[in-house]
OpenMM code with the backbone's topology and positions (N, CA, C; nanometers):
from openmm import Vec3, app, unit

residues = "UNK UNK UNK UNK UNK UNK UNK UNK UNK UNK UNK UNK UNK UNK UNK UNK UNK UNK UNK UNK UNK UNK UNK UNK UNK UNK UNK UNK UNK UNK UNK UNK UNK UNK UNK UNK UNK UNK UNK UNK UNK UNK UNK UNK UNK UNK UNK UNK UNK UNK UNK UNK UNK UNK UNK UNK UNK UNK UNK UNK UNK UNK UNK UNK UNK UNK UNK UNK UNK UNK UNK UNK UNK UNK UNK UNK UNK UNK UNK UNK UNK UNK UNK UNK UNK UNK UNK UNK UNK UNK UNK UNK UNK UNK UNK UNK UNK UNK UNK UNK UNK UNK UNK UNK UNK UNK UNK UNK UNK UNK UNK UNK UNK UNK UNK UNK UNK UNK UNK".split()
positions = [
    Vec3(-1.0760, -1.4191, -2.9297),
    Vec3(-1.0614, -1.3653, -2.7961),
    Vec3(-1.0391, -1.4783, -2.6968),
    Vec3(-0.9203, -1.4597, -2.6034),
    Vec3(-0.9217, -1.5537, -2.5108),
    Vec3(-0.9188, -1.7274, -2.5871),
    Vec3(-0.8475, -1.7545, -2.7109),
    Vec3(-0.8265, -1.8611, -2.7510),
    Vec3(-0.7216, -1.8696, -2.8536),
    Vec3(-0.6705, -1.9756, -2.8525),
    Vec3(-0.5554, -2.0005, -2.9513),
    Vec3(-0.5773, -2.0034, -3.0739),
    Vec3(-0.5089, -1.9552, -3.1684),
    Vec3(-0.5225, -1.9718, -3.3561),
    Vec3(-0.4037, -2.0100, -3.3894),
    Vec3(-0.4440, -2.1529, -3.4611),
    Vec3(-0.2730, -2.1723, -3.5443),
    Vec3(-0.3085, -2.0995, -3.6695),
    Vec3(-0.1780, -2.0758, -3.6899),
    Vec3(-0.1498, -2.0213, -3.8465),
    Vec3(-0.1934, -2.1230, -3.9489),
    Vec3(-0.2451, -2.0711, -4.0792),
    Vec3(-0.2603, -2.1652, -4.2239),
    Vec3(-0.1383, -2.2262, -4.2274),
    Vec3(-0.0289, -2.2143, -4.1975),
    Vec3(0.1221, -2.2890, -4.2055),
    Vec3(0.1338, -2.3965, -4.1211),
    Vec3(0.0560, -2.3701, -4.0004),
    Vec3(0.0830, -2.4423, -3.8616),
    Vec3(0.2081, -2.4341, -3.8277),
    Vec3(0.2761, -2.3814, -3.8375),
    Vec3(0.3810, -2.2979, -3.7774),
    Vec3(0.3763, -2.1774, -3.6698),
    Vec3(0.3074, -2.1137, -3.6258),
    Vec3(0.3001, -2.0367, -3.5151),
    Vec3(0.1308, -2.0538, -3.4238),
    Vec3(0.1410, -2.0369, -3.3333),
    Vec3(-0.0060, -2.0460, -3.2440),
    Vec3(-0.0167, -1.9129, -3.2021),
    Vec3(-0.1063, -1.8323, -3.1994),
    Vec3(-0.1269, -1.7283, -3.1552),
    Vec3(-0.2592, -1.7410, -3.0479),
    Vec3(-0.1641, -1.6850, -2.9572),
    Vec3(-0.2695, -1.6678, -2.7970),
    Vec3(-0.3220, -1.5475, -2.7428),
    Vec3(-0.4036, -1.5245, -2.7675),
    Vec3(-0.5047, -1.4132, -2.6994),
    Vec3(-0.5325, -1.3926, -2.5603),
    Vec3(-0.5513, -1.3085, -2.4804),
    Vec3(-0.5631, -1.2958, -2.3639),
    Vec3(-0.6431, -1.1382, -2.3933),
    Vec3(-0.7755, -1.1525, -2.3495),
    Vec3(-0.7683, -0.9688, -2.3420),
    Vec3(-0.7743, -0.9552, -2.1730),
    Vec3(-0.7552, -1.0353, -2.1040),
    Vec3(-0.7373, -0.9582, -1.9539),
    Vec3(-0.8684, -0.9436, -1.8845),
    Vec3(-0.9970, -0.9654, -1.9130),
    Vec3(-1.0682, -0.9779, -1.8600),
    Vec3(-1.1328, -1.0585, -1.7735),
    Vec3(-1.0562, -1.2092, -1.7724),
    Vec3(-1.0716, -1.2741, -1.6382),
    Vec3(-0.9766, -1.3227, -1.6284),
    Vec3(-0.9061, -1.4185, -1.5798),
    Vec3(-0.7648, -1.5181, -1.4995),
    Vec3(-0.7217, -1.6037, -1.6239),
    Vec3(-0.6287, -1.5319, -1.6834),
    Vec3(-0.4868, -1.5897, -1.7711),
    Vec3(-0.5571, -1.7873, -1.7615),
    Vec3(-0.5731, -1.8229, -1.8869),
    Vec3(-0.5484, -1.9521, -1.8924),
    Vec3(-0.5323, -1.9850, -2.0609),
    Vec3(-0.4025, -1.9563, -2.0682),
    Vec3(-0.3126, -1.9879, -2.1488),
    Vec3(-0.2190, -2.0906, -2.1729),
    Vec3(-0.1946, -2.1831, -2.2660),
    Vec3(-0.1758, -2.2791, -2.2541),
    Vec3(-0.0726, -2.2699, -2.3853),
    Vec3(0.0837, -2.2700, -2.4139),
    Vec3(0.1521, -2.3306, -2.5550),
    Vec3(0.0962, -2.4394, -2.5723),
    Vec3(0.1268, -2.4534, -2.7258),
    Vec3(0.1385, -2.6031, -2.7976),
    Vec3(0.2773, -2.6491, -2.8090),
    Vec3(0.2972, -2.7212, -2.8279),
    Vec3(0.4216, -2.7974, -2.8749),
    Vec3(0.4693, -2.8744, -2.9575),
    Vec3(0.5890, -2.8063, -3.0429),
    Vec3(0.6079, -2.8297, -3.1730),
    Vec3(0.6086, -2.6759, -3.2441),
    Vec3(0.5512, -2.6218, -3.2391),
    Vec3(0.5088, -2.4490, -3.2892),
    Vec3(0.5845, -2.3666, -3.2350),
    Vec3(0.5875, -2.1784, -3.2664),
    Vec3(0.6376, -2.0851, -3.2408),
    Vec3(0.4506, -2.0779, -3.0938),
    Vec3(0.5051, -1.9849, -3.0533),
    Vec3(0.3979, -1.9761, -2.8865),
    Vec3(0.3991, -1.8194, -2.9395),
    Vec3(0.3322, -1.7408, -2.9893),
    Vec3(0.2765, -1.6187, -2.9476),
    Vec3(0.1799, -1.5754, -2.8836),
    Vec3(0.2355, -1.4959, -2.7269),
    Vec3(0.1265, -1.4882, -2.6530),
    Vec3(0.0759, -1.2747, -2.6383),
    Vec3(-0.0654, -1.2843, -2.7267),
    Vec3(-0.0826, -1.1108, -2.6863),
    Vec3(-0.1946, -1.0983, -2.6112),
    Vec3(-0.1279, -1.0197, -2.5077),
    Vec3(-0.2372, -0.9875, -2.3823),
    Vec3(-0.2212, -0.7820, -2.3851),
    Vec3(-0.2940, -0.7731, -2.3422),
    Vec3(-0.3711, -0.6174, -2.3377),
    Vec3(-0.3059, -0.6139, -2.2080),
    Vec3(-0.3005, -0.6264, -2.0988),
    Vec3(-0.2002, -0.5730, -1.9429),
    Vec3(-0.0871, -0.6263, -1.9704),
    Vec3(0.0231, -0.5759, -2.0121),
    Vec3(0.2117, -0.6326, -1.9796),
    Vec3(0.2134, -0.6746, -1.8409),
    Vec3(0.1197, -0.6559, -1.7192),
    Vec3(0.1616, -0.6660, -1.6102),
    Vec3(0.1112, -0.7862, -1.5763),
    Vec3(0.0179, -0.8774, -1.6278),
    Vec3(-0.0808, -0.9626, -1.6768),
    Vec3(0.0374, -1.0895, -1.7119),
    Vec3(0.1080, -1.0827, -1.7233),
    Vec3(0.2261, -1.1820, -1.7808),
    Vec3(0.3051, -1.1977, -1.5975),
    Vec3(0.2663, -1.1565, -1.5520),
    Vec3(0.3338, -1.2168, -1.3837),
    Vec3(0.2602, -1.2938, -1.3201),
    Vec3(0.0940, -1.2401, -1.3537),
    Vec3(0.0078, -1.4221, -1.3144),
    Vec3(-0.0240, -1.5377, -1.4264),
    Vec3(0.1160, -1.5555, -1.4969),
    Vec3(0.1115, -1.6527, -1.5524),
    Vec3(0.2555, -1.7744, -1.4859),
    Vec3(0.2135, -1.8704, -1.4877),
    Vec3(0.2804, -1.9734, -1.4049),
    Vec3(0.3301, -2.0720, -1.4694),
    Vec3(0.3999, -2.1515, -1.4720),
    Vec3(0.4291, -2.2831, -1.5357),
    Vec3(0.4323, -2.2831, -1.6916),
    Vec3(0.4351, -2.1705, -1.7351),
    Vec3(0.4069, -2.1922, -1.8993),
    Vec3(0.5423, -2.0880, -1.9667),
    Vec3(0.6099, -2.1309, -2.1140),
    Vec3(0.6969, -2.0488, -2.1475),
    Vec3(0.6351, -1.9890, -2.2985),
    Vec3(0.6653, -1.9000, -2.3260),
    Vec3(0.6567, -1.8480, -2.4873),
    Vec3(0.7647, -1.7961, -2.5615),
    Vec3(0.7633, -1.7973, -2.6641),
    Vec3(0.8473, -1.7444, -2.7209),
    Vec3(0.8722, -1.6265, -2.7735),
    Vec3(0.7658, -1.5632, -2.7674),
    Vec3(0.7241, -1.4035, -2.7492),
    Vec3(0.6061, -1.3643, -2.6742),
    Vec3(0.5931, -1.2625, -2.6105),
    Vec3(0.4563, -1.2057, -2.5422),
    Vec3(0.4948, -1.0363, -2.6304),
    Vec3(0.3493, -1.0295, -2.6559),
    Vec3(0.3109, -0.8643, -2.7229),
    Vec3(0.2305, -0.8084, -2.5973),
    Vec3(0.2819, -0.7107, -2.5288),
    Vec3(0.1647, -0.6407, -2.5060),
    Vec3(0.1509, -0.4691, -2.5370),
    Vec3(0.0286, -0.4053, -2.4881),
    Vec3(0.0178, -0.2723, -2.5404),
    Vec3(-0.0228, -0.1953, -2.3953),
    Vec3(-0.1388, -0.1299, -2.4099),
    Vec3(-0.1997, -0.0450, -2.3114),
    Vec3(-0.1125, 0.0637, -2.2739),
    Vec3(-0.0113, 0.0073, -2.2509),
    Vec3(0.0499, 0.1773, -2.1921),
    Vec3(0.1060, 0.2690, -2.2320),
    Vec3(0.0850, 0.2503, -2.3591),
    Vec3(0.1042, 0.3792, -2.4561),
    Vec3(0.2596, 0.4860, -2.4300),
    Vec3(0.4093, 0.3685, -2.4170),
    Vec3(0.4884, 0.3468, -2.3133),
    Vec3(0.5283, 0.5253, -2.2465),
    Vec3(0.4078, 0.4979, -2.1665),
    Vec3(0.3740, 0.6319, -2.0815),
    Vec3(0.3517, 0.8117, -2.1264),
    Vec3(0.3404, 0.8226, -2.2424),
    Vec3(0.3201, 0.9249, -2.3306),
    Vec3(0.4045, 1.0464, -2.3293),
    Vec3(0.4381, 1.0704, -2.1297),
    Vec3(0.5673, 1.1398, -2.0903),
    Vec3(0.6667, 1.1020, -2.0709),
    Vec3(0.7725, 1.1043, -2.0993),
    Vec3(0.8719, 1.0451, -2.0232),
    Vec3(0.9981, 1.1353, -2.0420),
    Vec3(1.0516, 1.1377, -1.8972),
    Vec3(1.1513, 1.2490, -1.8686),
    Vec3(1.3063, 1.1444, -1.8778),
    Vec3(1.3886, 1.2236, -1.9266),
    Vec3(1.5275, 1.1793, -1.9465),
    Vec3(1.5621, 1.1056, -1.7942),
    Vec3(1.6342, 0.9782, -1.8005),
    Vec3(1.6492, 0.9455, -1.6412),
    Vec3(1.5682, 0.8796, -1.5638),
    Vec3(1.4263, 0.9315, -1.5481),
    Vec3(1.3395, 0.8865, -1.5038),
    Vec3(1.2117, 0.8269, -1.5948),
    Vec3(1.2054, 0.7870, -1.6781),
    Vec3(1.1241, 0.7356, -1.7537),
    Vec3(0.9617, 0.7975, -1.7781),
    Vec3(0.8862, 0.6779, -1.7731),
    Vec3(0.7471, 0.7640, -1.7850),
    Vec3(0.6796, 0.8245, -1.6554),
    Vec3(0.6039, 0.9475, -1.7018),
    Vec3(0.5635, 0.9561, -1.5418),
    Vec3(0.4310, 0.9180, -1.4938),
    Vec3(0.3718, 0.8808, -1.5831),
    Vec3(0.2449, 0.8227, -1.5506),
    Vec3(0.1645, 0.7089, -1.6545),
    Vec3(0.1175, 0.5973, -1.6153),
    Vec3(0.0838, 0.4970, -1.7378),
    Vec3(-0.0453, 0.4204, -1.6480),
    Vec3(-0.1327, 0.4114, -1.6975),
    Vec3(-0.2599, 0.3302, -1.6540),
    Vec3(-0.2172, 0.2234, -1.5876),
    Vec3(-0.2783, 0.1962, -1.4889),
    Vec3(-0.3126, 0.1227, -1.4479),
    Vec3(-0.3220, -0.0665, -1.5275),
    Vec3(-0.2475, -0.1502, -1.4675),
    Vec3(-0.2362, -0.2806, -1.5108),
    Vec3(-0.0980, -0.2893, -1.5998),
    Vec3(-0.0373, -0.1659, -1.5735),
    Vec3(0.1246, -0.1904, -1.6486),
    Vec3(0.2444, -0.2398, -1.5670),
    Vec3(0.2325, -0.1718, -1.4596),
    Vec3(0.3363, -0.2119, -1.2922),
    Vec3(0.4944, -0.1645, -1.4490),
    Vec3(0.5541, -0.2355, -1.4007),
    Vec3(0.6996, -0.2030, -1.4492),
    Vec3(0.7134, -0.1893, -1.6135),
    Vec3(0.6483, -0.2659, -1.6378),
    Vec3(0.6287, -0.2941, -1.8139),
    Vec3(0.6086, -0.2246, -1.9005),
    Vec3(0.6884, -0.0566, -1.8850),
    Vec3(0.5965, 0.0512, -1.9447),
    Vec3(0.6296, 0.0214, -2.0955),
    Vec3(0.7435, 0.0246, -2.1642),
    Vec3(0.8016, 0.0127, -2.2859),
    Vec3(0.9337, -0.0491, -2.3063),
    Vec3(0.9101, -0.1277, -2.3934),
    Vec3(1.0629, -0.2253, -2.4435),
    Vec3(1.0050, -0.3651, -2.4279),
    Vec3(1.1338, -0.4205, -2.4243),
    Vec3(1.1952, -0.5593, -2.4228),
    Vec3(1.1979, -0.6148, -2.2988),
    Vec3(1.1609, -0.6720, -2.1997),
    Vec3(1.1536, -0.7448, -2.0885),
    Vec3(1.2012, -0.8729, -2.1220),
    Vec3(1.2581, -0.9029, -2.0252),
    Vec3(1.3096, -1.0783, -1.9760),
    Vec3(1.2105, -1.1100, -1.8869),
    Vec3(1.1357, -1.1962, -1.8702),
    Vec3(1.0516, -1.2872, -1.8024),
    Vec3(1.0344, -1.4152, -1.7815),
    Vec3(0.9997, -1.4815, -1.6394),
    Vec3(1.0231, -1.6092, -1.6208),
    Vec3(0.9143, -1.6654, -1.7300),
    Vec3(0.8398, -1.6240, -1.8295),
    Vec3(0.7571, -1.6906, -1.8890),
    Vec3(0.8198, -1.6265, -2.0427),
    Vec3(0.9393, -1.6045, -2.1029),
    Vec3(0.9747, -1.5573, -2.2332),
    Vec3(0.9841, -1.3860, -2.2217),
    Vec3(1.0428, -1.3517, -2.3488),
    Vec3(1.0736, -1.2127, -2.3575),
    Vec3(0.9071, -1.1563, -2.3773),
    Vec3(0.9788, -1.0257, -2.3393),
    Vec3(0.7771, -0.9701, -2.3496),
    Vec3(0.8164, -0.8276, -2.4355),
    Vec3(0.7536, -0.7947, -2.5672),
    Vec3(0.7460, -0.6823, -2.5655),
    Vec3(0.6327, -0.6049, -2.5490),
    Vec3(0.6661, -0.4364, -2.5014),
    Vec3(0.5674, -0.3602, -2.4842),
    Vec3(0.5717, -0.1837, -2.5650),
    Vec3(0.5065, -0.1947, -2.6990),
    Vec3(0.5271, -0.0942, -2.7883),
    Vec3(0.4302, 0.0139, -2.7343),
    Vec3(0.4881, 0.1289, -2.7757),
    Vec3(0.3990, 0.2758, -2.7306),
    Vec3(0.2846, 0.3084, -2.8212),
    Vec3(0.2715, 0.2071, -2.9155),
    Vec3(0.1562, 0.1793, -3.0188),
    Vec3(0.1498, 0.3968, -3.0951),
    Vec3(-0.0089, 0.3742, -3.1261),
    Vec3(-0.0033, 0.5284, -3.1725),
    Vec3(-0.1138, 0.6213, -3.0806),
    Vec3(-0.1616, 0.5048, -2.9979),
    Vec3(-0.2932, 0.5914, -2.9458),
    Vec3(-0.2372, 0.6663, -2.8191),
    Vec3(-0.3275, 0.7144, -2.7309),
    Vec3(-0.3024, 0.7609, -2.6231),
    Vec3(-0.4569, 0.7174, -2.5314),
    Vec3(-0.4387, 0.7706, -2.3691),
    Vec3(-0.4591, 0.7748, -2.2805),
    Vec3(-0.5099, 0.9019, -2.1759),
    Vec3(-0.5992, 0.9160, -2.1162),
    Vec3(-0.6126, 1.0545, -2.0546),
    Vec3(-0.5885, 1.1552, -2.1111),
    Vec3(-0.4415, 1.1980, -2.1968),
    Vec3(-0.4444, 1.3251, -2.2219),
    Vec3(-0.3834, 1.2932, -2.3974),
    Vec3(-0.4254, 1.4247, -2.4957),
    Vec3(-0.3974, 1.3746, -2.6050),
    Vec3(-0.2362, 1.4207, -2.6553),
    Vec3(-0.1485, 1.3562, -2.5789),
    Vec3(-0.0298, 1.4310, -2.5745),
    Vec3(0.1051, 1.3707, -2.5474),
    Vec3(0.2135, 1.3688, -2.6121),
    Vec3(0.3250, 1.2573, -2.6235),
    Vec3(0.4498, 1.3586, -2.6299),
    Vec3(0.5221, 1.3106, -2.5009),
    Vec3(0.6342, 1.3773, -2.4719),
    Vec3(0.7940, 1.2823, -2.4799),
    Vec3(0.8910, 1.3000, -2.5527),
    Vec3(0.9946, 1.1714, -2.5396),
    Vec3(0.9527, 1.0758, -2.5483),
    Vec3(0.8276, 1.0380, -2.6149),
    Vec3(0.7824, 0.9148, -2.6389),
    Vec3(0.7105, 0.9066, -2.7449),
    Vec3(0.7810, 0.8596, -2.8787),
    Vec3(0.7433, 0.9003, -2.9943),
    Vec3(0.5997, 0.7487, -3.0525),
    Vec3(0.5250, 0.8042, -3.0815),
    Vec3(0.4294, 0.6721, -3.1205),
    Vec3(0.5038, 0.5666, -3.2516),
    Vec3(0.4461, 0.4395, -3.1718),
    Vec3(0.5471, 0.3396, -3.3237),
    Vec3(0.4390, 0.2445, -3.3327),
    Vec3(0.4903, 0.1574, -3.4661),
    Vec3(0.4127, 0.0612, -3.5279),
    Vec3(0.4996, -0.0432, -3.5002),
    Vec3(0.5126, -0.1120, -3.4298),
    Vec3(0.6845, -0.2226, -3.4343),
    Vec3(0.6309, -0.3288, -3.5510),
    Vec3(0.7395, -0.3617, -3.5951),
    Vec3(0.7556, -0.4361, -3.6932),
    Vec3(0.8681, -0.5587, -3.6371),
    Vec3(0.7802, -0.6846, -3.6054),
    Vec3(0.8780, -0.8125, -3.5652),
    Vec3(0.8812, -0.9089, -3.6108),
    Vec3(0.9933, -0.9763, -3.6540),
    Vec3(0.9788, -1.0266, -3.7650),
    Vec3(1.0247, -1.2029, -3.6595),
    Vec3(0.9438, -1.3013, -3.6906),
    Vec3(0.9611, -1.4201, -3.6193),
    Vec3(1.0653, -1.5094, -3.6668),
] * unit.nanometer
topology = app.Topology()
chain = topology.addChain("A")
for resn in residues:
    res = topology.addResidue(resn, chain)
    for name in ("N", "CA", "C"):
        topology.addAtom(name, app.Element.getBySymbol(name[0]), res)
Protein backbone atom coordinates (compact mmCIF):
# COMPACT_ATOMS: atom_id res chain seq x y z
CA UNK A 1 0.00 0.00 0.00
CA UNK A 2 1.21 3.38 -0.85
CA UNK A 3 4.80 1.91 -1.89
CA UNK A 4 6.73 0.71 -4.75
CA UNK A 5 7.42 -3.20 -5.65
CA UNK A 6 9.91 -4.18 -8.23
CA UNK A 7 9.20 -7.24 -9.97
CA UNK A 8 11.44 -10.71 -9.29
CA UNK A 9 12.75 -9.68 -12.95
CA UNK A 10 13.41 -6.08 -11.98
CA UNK A 11 11.93 -5.15 -14.91
CA UNK A 12 8.75 -3.34 -13.95
CA UNK A 13 8.08 -1.17 -10.54
CA UNK A 14 4.74 -1.22 -9.46
CA UNK A 15 3.25 1.87 -7.60
CA UNK A 16 0.46 1.88 -5.33
CA UNK A 17 -1.50 4.75 -4.38
CA UNK A 18 -4.80 3.91 -2.56
CA UNK A 19 -5.81 7.67 -2.34
CA UNK A 20 -5.97 8.12 1.07
CA UNK A 21 -3.61 10.92 1.63
CA UNK A 22 -1.45 13.27 -1.03
CA UNK A 23 -0.01 11.24 -4.10
CA UNK A 24 3.78 10.80 -3.39
CA UNK A 25 4.82 8.77 -6.05
CA UNK A 26 7.95 8.63 -7.33
CA UNK A 27 9.29 6.34 -10.95
CA UNK A 28 12.50 4.61 -10.95
CA UNK A 29 14.68 4.73 -13.71
CA UNK A 30 15.76 2.22 -15.93
CA UNK A 31 12.30 0.09 -15.39
CA UNK A 32 8.70 -0.08 -16.87
CA UNK A 33 6.72 2.72 -14.09
CA UNK A 34 3.34 1.14 -13.24
CA UNK A 35 1.32 3.45 -11.45
CA UNK A 36 -2.35 1.96 -9.70
CA UNK A 37 -4.32 4.37 -7.85
CA UNK A 38 -8.07 3.76 -6.74
CA UNK A 39 -9.36 7.71 -7.91
CA UNK A 40 -8.54 8.12 -11.99
CA UNK A 41 -9.10 11.67 -10.96
CA UNK A 42 -6.16 11.34 -8.44
CA UNK A 43 -3.66 11.30 -11.45
CA UNK A 44 -4.22 15.36 -11.94
CA UNK A 45 -2.51 16.00 -8.48
CA UNK A 46 0.33 14.39 -9.66
CA UNK A 47 3.16 16.79 -10.89
CA UNK A 48 6.54 16.46 -12.31
CA UNK A 49 6.50 12.72 -12.66
CA UNK A 50 5.80 10.45 -15.97
CA UNK A 51 4.64 6.66 -16.19
CA UNK A 52 4.26 4.47 -18.47
CA UNK A 53 0.96 3.23 -17.54
CA UNK A 54 -1.55 4.37 -14.76
CA UNK A 55 -4.50 1.64 -13.82
CA UNK A 56 -7.24 3.00 -12.24
CA UNK A 57 -10.79 1.61 -11.11
CA UNK A 58 -13.62 2.97 -8.81
CA UNK A 59 -15.96 3.99 -11.28
CA UNK A 60 -17.28 1.07 -12.32
CA UNK A 61 -17.15 3.10 -15.90
CA UNK A 62 -20.51 4.51 -14.66
CA UNK A 63 -22.79 1.37 -14.68
CA UNK A 64 -25.35 3.57 -16.95
CA UNK A 65 -24.47 4.89 -19.80
CA UNK A 66 -26.70 6.33 -22.50
CA UNK A 67 -25.69 6.31 -26.27
CA UNK A 68 -24.09 9.96 -26.88
CA UNK A 69 -23.96 10.95 -23.59
CA UNK A 70 -21.99 8.56 -21.69
CA UNK A 71 -22.35 7.63 -18.03
CA UNK A 72 -24.86 9.25 -16.02
CA UNK A 73 -23.66 8.99 -12.79
CA UNK A 74 -20.12 7.69 -11.22
CA UNK A 75 -18.84 8.35 -7.59
CA UNK A 76 -17.33 10.73 -6.63
CA UNK A 77 -13.23 11.15 -7.18
CA UNK A 78 -13.64 10.17 -11.00
CA UNK A 79 -14.19 13.96 -12.58
CA UNK A 80 -13.76 12.98 -16.39
CA UNK A 81 -12.05 9.57 -16.13
CA UNK A 82 -15.11 7.48 -16.24
CA UNK A 83 -13.85 4.60 -18.71
CA UNK A 84 -11.07 4.01 -21.33
CA UNK A 85 -7.82 5.17 -22.37
CA UNK A 86 -6.82 8.75 -21.36
CA UNK A 87 -3.78 10.82 -22.50
CA UNK A 88 -2.26 12.57 -19.56
CA UNK A 89 0.42 15.01 -18.79
CA UNK A 90 1.74 12.21 -16.47
CA UNK A 91 1.34 8.93 -19.20
CA UNK A 92 -1.67 7.10 -20.60
CA UNK A 93 -4.17 6.17 -17.83
CA UNK A 94 -6.46 3.40 -18.04
CA UNK A 95 -9.85 3.18 -16.40
CA UNK A 96 -11.74 -0.41 -16.61
CA UNK A 97 -15.52 -0.89 -15.54
CA UNK A 98 -14.00 -3.81 -13.47
CA UNK A 99 -17.09 -6.32 -12.36
CA UNK A 100 -18.35 -4.72 -9.23
CA UNK A 101 -20.76 -2.01 -8.82
CA UNK A 102 -21.76 1.01 -6.81
CA UNK A 103 -25.07 2.32 -5.19
CA UNK A 104 -27.24 0.35 -7.28
CA UNK A 105 -26.80 -3.37 -8.30
CA UNK A 106 -27.27 -2.65 -11.94
CA UNK A 107 -25.33 -2.20 -15.38
CA UNK A 108 -26.73 -0.54 -18.31
CA UNK A 109 -24.43 -0.18 -21.82
CA UNK A 110 -21.79 -0.88 -19.67
CA UNK A 111 -20.83 -4.32 -19.76
CA UNK A 112 -18.44 -5.49 -16.67
CA UNK A 113 -14.68 -6.52 -17.87
CA UNK A 114 -11.55 -8.05 -16.61
CA UNK A 115 -8.91 -6.10 -18.96
CA UNK A 116 -6.20 -8.00 -19.86
CA UNK A 117 -2.80 -5.73 -20.62
CA UNK A 118 -0.21 -7.01 -21.73
CA UNK A 119 3.26 -4.74 -21.07
Amino acid sequence: MDEPVLTRDGRVNLIGATCTKPPDVQPRAGVKNLLLIHYPFWIERLTGVKFDLALAGHSHGGQVRLPFLGAVLVPGGVGRYDLGLFRTPVGPLYVGSGIGWFFLNLRFNCRPEIAVIEI
